[in-house]
C-alpha positions in Angstrom: 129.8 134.5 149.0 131.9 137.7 149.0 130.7 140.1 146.3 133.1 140.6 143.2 135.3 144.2 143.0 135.1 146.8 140.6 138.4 145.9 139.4 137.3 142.7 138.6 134.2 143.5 136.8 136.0 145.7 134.4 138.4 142.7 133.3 135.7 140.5 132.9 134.0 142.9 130.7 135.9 142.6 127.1 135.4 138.4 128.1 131.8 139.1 127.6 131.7 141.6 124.9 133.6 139.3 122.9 131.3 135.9 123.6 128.3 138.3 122.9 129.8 138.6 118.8 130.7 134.9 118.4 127.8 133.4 120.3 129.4 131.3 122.6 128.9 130.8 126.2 131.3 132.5 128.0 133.3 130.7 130.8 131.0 132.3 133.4 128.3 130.9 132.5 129.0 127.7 132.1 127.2 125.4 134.5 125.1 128.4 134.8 121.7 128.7 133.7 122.2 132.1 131.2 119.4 133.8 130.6 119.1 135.5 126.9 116.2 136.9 125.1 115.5 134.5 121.6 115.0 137.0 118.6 111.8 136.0 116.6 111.4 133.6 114.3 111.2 134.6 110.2 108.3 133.6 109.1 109.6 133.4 105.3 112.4 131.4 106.7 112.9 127.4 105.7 111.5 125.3 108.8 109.7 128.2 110.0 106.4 127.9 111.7 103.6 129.0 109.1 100.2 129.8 109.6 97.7 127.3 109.2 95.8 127.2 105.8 92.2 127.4 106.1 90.5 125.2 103.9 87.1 127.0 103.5 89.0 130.7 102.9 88.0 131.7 99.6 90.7 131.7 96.7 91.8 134.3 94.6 89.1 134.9 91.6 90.2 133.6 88.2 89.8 136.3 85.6 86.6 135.8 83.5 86.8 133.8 80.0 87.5 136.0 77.2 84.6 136.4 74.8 85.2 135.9 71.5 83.9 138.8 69.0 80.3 138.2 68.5 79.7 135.8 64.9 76.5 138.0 64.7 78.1 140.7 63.7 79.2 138.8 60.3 75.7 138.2 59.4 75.5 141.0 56.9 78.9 142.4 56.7 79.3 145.0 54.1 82.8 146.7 53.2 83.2 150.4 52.0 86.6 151.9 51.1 89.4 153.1 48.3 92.4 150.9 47.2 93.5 149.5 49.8 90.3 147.5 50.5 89.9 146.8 46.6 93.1 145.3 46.6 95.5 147.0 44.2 97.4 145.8 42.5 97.5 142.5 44.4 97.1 140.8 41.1 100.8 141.0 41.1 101.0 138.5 44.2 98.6 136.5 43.4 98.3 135.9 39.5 94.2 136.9 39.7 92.4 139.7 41.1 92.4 139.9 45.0 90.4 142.1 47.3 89.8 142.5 51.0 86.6 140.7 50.7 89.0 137.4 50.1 90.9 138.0 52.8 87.8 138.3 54.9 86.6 135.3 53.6 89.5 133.4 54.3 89.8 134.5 58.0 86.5 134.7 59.4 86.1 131.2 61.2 82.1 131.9 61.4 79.7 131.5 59.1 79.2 134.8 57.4 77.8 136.4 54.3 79.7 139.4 52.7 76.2 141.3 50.9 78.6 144.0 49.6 81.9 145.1 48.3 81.8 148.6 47.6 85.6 149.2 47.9 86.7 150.9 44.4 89.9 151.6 43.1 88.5 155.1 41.6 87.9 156.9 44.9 89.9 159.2 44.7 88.4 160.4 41.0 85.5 162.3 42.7 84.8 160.9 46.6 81.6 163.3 47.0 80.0 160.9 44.0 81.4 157.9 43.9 81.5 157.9 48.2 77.6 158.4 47.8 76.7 155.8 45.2 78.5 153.6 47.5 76.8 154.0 50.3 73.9 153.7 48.6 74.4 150.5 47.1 75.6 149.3 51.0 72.3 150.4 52.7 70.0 148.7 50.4 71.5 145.6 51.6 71.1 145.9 55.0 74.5 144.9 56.3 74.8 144.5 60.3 78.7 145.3 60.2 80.3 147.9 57.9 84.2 147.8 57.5 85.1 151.2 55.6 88.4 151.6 57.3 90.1 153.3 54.3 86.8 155.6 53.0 87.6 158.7 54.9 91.1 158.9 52.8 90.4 160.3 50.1 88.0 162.8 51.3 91.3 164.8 52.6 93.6 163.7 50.0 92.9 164.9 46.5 91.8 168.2 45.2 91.4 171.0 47.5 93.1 174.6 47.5 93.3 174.9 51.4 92.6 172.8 54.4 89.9 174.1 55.3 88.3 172.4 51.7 89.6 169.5 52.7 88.0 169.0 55.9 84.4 170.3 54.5 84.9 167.4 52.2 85.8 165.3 54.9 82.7 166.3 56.6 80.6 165.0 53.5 82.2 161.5 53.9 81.5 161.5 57.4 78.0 162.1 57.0 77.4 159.1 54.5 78.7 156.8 57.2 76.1 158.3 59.1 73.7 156.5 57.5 74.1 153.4 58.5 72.7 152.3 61.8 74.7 149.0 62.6 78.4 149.1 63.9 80.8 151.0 61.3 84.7 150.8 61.4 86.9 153.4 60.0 90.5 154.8 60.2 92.4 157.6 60.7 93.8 159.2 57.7 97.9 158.7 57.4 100.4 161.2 56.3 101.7 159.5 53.3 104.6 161.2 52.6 106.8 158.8 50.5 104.3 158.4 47.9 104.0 162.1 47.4 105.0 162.9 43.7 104.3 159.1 43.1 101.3 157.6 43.5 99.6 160.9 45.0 100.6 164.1 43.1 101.7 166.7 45.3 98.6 168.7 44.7 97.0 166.3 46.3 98.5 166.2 49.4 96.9 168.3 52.3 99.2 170.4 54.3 100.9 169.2 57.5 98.0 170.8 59.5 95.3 168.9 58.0 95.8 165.9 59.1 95.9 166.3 63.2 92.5 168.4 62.6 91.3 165.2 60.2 92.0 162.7 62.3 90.5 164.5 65.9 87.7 164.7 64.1 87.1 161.4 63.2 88.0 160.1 67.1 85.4 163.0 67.5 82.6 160.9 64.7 83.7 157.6 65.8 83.1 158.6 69.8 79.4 159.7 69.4 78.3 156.4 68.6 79.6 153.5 70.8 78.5 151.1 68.0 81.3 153.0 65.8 85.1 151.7 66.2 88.5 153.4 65.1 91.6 151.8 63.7 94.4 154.4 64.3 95.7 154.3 60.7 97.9 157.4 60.9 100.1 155.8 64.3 100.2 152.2 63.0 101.9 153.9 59.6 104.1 156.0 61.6 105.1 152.6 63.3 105.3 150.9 60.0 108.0 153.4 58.5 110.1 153.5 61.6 110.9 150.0 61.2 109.8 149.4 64.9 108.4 146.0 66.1 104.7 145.9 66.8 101.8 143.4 67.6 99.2 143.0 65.5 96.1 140.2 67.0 97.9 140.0 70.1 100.8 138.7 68.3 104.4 140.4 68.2 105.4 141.5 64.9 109.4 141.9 64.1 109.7 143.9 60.9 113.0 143.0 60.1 112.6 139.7 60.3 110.1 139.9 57.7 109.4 141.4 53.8 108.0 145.2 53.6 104.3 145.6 54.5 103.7 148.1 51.5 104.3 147.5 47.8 106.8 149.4 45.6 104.4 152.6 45.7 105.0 153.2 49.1 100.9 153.6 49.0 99.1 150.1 49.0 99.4 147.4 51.5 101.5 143.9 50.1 99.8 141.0 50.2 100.8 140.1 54.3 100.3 143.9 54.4 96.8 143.8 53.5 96.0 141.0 55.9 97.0 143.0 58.7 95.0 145.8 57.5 92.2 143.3 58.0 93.5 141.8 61.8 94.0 145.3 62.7 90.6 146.5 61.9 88.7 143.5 63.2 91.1 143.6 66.1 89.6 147.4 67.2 86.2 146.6 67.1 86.7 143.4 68.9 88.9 145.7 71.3 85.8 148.4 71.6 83.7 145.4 72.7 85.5 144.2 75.1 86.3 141.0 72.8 89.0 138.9 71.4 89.8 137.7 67.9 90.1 134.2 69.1 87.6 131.6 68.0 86.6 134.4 65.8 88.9 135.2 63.3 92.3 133.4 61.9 95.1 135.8 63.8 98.2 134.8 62.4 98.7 137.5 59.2 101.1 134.9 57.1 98.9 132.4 57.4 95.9 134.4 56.3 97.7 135.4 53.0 98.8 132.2 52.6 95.1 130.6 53.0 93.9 133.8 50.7 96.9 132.8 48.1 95.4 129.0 47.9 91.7 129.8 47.7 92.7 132.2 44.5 94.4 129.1 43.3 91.8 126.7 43.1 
């Protein structure tokens, strides 16, 4: 068979560049065994070979069952505060005197006993006393959970020439909580600025520095005993006034779908306000434990207030 020219080569080669782009067989192959290299297969692709399962490979681990917050710790519970845990003015709502002890009643879904409600509307008259006799009262009891969320509050707020004062004072209130040796939660003091001139007089506001210094030191009181939890008061206000969404017991919370959280004072929590003061409180101690609300405690904050507004009713 006589061997092809150049010449000829060079024609054919535009021939076979252009079979090469569309795929076909080009007319000098045909009848021809062509030899082309197959690209591999994708293995994501439909029809694909896959690789065979093995049946005794282990499966991914399922994330371990959340534990609900320990019913224990409702035993004895014992709460400790100013206003807002005393309820003011909630009478308004309701009709009939209502506190944070109701509310607690109404969402713990254990059995519990409340052996003291030493929240007091007259706090703020003289912390140093009234803060002590309170604690006292608590301790004889023997409570296995303290909730004094608010009772750091006034121990900045009120009387007090410079900041300084104010966080010696502070330092008194600390050291009552000290006393207790079961779990304590407390909060961070907010900067309540609408209610200045209102509900708080102006000379009893602390000065813008106070309240950073305040409130690192009670992360400071709260982190030296791991049995202590802290509800960040002073960011969930900042949140509150803003008008920005946020999720209280794992639930998502859209302000402007709903009324204001605070009454007319700007100061004290509504009545849906006050329960999630509660669901935020018991929420960071269930947090610092590593728990969940959840078989616990009644989450939903309208339907606390609602099963709070009933029980008054009866």
């Amino acid at each position: 068979m006589a061997r092809p020219s150049l010449r000829s080569l060079l024609l054919l080669l535009p021939l076979l560049a252009a079979c090469a782009s569309t795929g076909d067989t080009p007319d000098c192959c045909q009848g021809e065994t062509c030899t082309t290299e197959a690209a591999p297969a994708d293995p994501g692709a439909v029809g694909a070979p896959q690789a065979p399962v093995d049946p005794a490979a282990p499966s991914a681990p399922e994330p371990p069952p959340e534990t609900p917050l320990a019913p224990e710790l409702f035993e004895r519970v014992a709460i400790l505060g100013a206003s807002a845990s005393a309820g003011f003015n909630l009478q308004l709502e309701t009709g009939v005197p209502t506190r944070m002890a109701d509310f607690l009643a109404e969402a713990l879904l254990v059995e519990h006993t409340l052996v003291a409600d030493g929240a007091t509307e007259l706090l703020f008259f003289n912390p140093e006393r009234l803060g002590a006799e309170a604690v006292e009262a608590v301790l004889a009891t023997d409570p296995s959970l303290v909730l004094a969320v608010d009772f750091p509050f006034w121990f900045l707020y009120g009387s007090g020439r410079t900041t300084a004062d104010r966080l010696e004072r502070l330092e008194g209130g600390l050291a009552l909580l000290e006393r207790f040796d079961c779990p304590v939660v407390v909060g961070t003091i907010p900067f309540m600025e609408a209610a200045a001139g209102g509900m708080i007089p102006h000379s009893s506001m602390p000065d813008a520095d106070a309240y950073p210094l305040a409130n690192a030191r009670i992360a400071e009181w709260v982190a030296a005993d791991e049995r202590r939890a802290l509800v960040q008061l002073d960011a969930f206000h900042e949140t509150l006034t803003s008008g920005a969404d946020f999720t209280v017991a794992g639930q998502l919370w859209v302000q402007s779908e709903h009324e204001d959280l605070l009454q007319l004072d700007h100061l004290h929590p509504s009545m849906v306000g006050t329960a999630i003061f509660l669901l935020q409180s018991l929420d960071a101690l269930a947090a610092d434990r590593g728990e969940v609300l959840e078989g616990t405690v009644l989450t939903d904050p309208e339907d606390l207030a609602d099963a709070v507004d009933d029980r008054l009713a009866e």
